[in-house]
N, C-alpha and C positions, 0 to 999 in steps of 0.2 A: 504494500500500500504506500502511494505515494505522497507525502504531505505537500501543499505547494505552502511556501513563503511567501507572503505581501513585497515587495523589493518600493523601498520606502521613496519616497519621491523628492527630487536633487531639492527641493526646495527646504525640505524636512531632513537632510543628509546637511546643508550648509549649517540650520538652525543647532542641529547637533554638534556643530563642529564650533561654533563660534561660545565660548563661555559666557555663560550667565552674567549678564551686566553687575548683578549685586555682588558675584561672587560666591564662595564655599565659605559658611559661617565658620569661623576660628573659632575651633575650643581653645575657653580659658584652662590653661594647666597650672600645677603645681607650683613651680617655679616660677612662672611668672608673674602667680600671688605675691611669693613670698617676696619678689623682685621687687612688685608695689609698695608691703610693708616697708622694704628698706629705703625704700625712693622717700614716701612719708614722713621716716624717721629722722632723714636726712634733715631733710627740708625744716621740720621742728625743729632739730639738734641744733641747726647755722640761727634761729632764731629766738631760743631758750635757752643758748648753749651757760651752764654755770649757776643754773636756777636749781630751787629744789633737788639739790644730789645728796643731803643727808650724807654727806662728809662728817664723819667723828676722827677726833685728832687721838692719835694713840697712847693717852695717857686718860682721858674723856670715859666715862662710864656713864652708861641709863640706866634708867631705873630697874630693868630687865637684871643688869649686871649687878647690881648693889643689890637685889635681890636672891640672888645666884651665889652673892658673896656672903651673904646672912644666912643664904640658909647651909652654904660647907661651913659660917662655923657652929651654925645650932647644932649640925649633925655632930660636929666634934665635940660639943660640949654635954651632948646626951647619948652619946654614944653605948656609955657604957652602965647607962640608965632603962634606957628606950629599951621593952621588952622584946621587940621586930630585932634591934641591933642584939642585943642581950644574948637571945635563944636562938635567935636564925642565921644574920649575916656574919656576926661575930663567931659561931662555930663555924659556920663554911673558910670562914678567914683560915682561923686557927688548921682546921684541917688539911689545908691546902697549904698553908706555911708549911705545918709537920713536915705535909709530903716530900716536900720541896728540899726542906733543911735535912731530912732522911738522905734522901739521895746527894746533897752535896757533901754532909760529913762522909761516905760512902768515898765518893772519887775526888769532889774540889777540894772541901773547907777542913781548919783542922776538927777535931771529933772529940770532944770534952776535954782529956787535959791532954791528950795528945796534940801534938805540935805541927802533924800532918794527917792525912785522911785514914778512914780505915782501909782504904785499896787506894797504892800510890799507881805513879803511874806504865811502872811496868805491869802489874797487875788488871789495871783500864786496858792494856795492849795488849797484854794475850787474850782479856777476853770480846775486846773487838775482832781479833783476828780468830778467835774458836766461835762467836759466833754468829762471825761471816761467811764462814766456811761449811759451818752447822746449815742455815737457810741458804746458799748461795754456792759456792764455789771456791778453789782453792783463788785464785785469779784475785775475786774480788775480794780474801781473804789477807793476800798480801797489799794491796790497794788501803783496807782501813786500817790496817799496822804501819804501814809509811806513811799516809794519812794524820794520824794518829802522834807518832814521833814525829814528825814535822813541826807539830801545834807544841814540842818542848825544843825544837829547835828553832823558834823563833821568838820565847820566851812568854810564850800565850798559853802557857799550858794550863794552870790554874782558871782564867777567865774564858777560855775555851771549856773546862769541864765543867762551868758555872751554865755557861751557854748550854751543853749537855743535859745538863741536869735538868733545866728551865724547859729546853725540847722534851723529854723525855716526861718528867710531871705531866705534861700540858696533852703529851698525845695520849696516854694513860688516861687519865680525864675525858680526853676527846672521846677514845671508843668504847668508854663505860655507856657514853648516852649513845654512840655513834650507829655502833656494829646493830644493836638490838632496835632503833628508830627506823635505821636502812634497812633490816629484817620485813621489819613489821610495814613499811611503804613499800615495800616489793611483793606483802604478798595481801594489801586492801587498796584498793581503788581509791578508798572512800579518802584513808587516811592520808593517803600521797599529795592525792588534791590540797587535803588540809594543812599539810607541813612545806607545800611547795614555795608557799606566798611566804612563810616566814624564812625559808632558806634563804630565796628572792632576795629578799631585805636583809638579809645578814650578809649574804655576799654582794652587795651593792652598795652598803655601807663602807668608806672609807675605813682602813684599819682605825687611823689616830681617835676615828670620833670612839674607837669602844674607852679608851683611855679615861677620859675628864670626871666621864661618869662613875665607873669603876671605881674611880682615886673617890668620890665622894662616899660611898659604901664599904667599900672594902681598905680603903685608906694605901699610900703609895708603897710600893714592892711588891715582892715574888706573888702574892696572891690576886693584886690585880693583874698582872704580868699574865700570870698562868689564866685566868676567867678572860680575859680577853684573846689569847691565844685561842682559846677552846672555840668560841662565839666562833673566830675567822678561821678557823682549821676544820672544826665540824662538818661544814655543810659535805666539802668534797667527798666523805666517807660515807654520809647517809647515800646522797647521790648514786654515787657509783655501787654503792653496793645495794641498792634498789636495782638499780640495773642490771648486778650481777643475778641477782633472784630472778628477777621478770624473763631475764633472758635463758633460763633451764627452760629445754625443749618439753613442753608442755604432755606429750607421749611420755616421756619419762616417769613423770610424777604420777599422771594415768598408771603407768604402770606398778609404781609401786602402791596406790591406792589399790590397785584391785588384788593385788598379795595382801591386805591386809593391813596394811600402815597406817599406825595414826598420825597425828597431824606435827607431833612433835618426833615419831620417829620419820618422816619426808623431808622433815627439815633439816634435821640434823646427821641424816644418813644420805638424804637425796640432793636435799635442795644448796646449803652450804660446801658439801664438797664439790658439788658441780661450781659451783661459785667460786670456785678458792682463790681463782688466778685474779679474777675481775677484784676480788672484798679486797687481796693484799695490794691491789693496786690503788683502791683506794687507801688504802692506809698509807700508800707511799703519797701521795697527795696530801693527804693529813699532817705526815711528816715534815713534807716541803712547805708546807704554810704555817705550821707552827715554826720551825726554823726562822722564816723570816718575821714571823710577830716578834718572837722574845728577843730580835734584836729590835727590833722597835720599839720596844717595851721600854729599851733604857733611856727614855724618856720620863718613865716613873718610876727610875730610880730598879730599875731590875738588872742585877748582876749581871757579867760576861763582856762576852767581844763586841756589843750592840752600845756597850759603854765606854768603851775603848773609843771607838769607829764617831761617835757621837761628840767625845769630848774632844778629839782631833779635828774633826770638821768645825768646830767651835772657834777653835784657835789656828782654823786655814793650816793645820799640822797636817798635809798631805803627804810624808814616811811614815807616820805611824798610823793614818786613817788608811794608806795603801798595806801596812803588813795585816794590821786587823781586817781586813776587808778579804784580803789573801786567806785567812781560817775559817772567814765565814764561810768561803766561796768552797775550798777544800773538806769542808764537815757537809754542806751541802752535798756534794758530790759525792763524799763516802754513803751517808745515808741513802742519795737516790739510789747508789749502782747496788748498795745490799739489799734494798725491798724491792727492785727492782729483777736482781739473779733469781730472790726468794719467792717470784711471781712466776719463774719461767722453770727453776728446778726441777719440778714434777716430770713437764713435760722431755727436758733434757737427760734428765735419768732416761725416761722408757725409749729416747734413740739412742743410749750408750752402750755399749758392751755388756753382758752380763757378770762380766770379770770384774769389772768398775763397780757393780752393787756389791761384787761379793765384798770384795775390800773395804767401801766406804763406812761401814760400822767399826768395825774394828778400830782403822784407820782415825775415826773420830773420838773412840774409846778412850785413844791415845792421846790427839791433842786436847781431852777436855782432863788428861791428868797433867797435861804441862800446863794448863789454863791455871788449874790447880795450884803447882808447884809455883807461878807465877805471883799468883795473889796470895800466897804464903809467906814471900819473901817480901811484895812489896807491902804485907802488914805488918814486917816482922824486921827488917831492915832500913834504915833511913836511907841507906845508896839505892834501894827498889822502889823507894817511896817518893823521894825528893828528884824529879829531873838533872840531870848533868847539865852541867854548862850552864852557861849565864845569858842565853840566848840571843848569840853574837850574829846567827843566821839570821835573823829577824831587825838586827841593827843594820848589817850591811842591804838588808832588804830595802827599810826604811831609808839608809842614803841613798840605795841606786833610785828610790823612787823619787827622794828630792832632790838627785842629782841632773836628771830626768825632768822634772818638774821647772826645774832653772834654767837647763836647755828648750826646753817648750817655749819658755816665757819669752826669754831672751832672743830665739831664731823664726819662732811661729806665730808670735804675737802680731806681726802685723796680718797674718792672713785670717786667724783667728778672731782678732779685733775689729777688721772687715767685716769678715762672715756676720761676728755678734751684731755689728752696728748696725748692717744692713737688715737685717730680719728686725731689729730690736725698733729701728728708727722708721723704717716702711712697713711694719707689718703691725706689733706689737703695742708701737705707742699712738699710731692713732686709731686703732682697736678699741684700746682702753679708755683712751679720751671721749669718744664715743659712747661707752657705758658709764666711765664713770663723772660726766660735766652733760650728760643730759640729764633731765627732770626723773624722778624715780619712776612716776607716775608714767611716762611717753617710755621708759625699758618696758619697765613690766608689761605697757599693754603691747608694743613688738613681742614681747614675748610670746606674751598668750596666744597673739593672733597668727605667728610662726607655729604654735603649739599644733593652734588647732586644724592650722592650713595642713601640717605637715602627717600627724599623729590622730588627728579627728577631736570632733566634741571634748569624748573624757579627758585626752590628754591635753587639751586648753584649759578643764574645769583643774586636774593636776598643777597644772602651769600658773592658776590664777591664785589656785590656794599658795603653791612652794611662795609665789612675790610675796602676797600679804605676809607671810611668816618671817621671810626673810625682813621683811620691813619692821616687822614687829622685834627680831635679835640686835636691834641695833649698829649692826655691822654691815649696813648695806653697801658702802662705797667698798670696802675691804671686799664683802664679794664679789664685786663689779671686777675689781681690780682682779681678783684669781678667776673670775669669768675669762678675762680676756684671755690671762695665759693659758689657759686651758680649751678654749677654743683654740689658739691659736699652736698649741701642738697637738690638739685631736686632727688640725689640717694639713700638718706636719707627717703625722703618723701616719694617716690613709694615703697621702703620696706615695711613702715609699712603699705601705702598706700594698698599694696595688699595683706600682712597678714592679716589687718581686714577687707579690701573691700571683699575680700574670703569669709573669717568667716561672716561677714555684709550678703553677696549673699544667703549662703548655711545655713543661719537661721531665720527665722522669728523673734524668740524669742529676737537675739543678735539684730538684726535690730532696734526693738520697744526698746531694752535698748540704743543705741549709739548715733540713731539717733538724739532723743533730745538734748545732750553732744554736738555733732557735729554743730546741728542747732546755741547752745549759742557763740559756739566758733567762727563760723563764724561773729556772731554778734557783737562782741568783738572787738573793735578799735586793729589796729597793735602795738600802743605803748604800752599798756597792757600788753602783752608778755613778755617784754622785763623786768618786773620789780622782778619777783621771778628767773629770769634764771640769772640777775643783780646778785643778793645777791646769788647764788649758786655754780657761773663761775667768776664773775668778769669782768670787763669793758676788753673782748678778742672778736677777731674773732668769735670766737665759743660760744659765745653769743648769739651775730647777727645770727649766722646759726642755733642755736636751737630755736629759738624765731622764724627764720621764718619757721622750718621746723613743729611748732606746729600751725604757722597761717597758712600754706600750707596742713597740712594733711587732714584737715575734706575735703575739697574738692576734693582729690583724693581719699580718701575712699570712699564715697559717689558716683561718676563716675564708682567707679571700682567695689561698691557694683549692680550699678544701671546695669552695663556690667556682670556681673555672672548670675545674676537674669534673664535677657534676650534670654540666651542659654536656647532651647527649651527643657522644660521637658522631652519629648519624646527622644531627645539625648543623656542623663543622663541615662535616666534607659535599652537605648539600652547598652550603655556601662556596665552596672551594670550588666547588664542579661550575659554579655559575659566576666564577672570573672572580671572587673577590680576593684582596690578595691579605698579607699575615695581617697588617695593621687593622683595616675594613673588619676581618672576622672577629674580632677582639674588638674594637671600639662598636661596631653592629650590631655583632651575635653573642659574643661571652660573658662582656660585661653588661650588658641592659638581662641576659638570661640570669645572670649572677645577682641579681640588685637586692635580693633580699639577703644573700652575703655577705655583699657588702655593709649593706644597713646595721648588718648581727657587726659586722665589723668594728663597723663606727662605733655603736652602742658597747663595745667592751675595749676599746681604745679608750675612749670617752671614760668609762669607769677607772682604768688603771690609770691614764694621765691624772686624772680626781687622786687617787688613791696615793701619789705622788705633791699631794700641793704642802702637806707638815712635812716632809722632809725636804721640799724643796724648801720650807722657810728656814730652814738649820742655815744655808748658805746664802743668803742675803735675797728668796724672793716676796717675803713680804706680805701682807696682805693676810689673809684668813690663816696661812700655816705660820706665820710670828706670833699672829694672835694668838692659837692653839699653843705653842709654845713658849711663849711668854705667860700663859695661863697659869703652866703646869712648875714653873719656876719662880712667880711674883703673888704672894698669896692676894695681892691686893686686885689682879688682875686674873684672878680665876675666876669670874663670872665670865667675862668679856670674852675668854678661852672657851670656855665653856658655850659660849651663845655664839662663838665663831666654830665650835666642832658642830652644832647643829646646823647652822648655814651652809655648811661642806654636803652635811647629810641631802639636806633638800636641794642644795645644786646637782647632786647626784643622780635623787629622787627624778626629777623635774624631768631631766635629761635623758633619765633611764626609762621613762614612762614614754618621752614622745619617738625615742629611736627603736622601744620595741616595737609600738604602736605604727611605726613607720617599717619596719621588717615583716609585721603582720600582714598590713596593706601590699605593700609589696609581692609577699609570699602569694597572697589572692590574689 
């Protein structure tokens, strides 16, 4: 059957061809909202500019603060009144000091009337190296004995075993509440939903804010130290070891149901052993975040190498913040690579030789009687107990680093000086000028209307609350002022963020090289950072902002690599077939397929850069982390500290609501 076609007529063929005189109505987009907002802002800014900015001079208290400051000292002065402090806060204290002071008379501190520990430090080193050997491997057994000895050859050994002890408390702690939480959201729906939002918020929370508060309850050292450790080490371990549960092949557990199993033999014969590898990996996460709290911590006054690293960057002492920073970096690295071997063991026994099992018990038998013999001598000997040497390693460490440090200054300074001025003078300070000499009232509402353009409704209503609150802390120009830097290396960070996350996606090769780079640097306490960018920049803003925009990067590479990678093959070589060439596929097809990647990107760039604003105030950047810092050091200014760590919180907040809200959108 033939159908005939009408063949339109040339009059009706010209009309078609000639475009619509009004045109294709232009959708409004996104961006060119948000374009408007800033165009408006502008235009106010040039005509308001120095009105209403709620500038407070850094000695200036409100009533917020003086209020803040009355009530740390009612709590000091009923402390030991107050039935809540009496029976409640007051034993968790105590208990957690115990812990704490247990395990340092053990390996750091001296131990009643002895003059050194009960286990000096040959004894600490045979049993890091038996039981690295015991979960891991011989490999990684010699690693935390060199390790180990290093931390008394550079004369850190005592504040290193302080630091020890403080990790060790804290992760003990952690997975008393950890392991059985991540149990229980791996195997209820109901519950997971309900502990998700409070994770949310705990890992979104800047470290420093757990600080101010803690010190008001628990009062300054090892017990706030450790309760705030716990807070920011916890969630990884619930997490993943929910994960580890969810993810037992759901046949399995069928099957052991229909043998007969109850609900606690599944779990404990079916459901955690399948698990083992995923739960120790959370604990090595665990690990790695307590590590870097309890050097954080030496901000309230918590023993170790975080006080070392903290009192050098004080006094611009870049040898001795460089050899401290060096034990951090090294105790790190033994920890990951043991809970690390101890996650893969299992699987590496069942492809080894059967000769290698026969041996390995015996073999072990042995070294846990030189473990033995070792902590014998060094309870029982002052040369086993007391490290050799005067820790000459760690001196010549410290010169070559301020040797280093002169030569930097002296030959790099001008390209360095450059670099800083340039980004500092075009980027940064009329950024800032911009937030902080326009009206509070003309920010906030860009804000909101950025919020809601960007995030939707809720996350404008988010946006509308964090301004008011912030207005209400007092500290509104001081935010303004760590706004800017923090925008201004979140822009930082997604540059290189998707230059390499690109390169990362679209290589295998580059992937297996970075990846590693990337894994130690996450690993890497945040104070670390800050000690070669110290001697390079100088105790400036742009210190702070390069320090966090190198703790920030690996995590958005890695998001952005893991988003390239995910654009289906098949889309790429359609592109490919049809002439586009490398650039076109990537700016066309990768990155717009990637965008909710990205988004997740931003949004945890964005968190770590925050998470860096109190330690960037240690080196001259000013603003809300001086205030937090000078809080925790001037009792007269611990409100103001206190009402600047919540300011942190809700910049966080604020940011964190409209870039998830925006990864949402996107993912739809």
């Amino acid at each position: 059957m033939t159908v005939a076609v009408e063949k339109p007529e040339p009059a009706q063929q010209v009309a078609d061809a000639v475009p619509d005189v009004k045109g294709p109505r232009r959708k409004i987009t996104r961006p060119m909202m948000v374009g408007a907002i800033l165009v408006v802002w502008l235009v106010l800014f040039a005509a308001l500019r120095g009105k209403q900015t709620l500038t407070l001079a850094a000695a200036d208290l409100t009533g917020l603060h003086r209020w803040f400051n009355d009530l740390n000292d009612s709590v000091g002065a009923n402390r030991n009144s107050n039935p809540l402090f009496l029976y409640f806060f007051n034993e968790i204290r105590l208990v957690i000091d115990n812990l704490v002071t247990f395990v340092q008379d053990l390996i750091s501190q001296p131990s009643g009337d002895r003059p050194v520990p009960q286990i000096g430090w040959l004894g600490v080193v045979g049993i890091a190296g038996f039981v690295s050997w015991a979960v891991g491997n011989w490999r990684v057994a010699l690693l935390a004995m060199a390790g180990f000895a290093f931390f008394g050859l550079q004369g850190l050994w005592q504040e290193s075993m302080d630091t020890l002890a403080l990790t060790l408390s804290a992760v003990l702690v952690a997975l008393l509440f950890a392991i059985p939480l991540g149990v229980w959201a791996g195997l209820s729906d109901r519950f997971n939903r309900i502990i998700t939002p409070f994770l949310d918020f705990m890992q979104t929370m800047p470290t420093f804010v757990y600080l101010a508060p803690l010190t008001l309850i628990f009062l300054i050292g090892p017990a706030s130290a450790v309760i705030a450790t716990v807070i920011y080490a916890a969630p990884p371990a619930i997490r993943i070891t929910a994960h580890g549960i969810r993810n037992v092949p759901e046949t399995t557990v069928e099957a052991a149901d229909s043998m007969g199993s109850t609900r606690w033999q599944s779990l404990l014969k079916v459901l955690l052993p399948m698990a083992k590898r995923t739960v120790v990996m959370g604990v090595n996460q665990t690990i790695m975040a307590a590590l870097a709290m309890v050097t954080i911590a030496a901000l309230i006054d918590a023993p170790g190498l975080g006080k070392t690293v903290m009192q050098a960057l004080q006094s611009l002492d870049v040898g001795t913040a460089f050899n401290a920073g060096l034990a951090i970096v090294i105790m790190a690295i033994v920890l990951d690579r043991v809970t690390t071997a101890s996650s893969t063991r299992a699987e590496q026994a069942r492809n080894s030789s059967g000769r290698f099992l026969k041996w390995r018990r015996p073999l072990l038998g042995s070294g846990a009687v030189v473990a033995v013999v070792l902590i014998y001598l060094s309870h029982t000997y002052l040369w086993a107990a007391q490290y050799p040497g005067d820790g000459t390693t760690g001196s010549h460490i410290a010169n070559a680093a301020d040797s280093v440090t002169t030569w930097a200054q002296d030959n790099l300074s001008g390209v360095t000086n450059a670099f800083r001025d340039a980004i500092t003078n075009g980027l940064l300070n009329p950024f800032q000028s911009l937030l902080t000499d326009s009206p509070w009232w003309l920010v906030g509402a860009a804000l909101v209307g950025i919020g809601v353009v960007v995030g939707g409704w809720r996350s404008g209503v988010t946006t509308a609350v964090c301004v008011g609150l912030l207005v209400g802390t007092g500290v509104w120009s001081d935010a303004m002022t760590t706004l800017a830097s923090t925008v201004v290396a979140t822009v930082i960070v997604m540059l290189f963020g998707i230059a390499f996350g690109v390169w990362m996606g679209r290589s295998t090769m580059v992937d297996r090289l970075l990846r590693p780079t990337l894994d130690a640097a996450q690993v890497m306490p945040p104070f670390v950072y800050l000690v070669p960018f110290l001697a390079l920049f100088g105790a400036t803003r742009f210190t702070a902002i390069v320090a966090a925009v190198v703790y920030a990067v690996p995590v958005a590479i890695k998001i952005t690599a893991d988003g390239v990678r995910a654009v289906p093959e098949t889309t790429v070589e359609a592109a490919t077939a049809a002439g586009c060439n490398t650039w076109q596929i990537i700016t066309k097809v990768q990155l717009p397929m990637a965008r909710s990647a990205l988004t997740l990107a931003t949004n945890q760039g964005l968190i770590y850069v925050l998470s860096m604003v109190v330690v960037g105030g240690l080196v001259g950047a000013g603003a809300l982390g001086y205030d937090v810092v000078a809080g925790f050091s001037q009792s007269d200014l611990y409100g103001k500290g206190l009402a600047a760590g919540l300011a942190i919180v809700l910049l966080g907040v604020m940011f964190d609501r409209i870039t998830q809200a925006a990864a949402r959108r996107t993912s739809a």
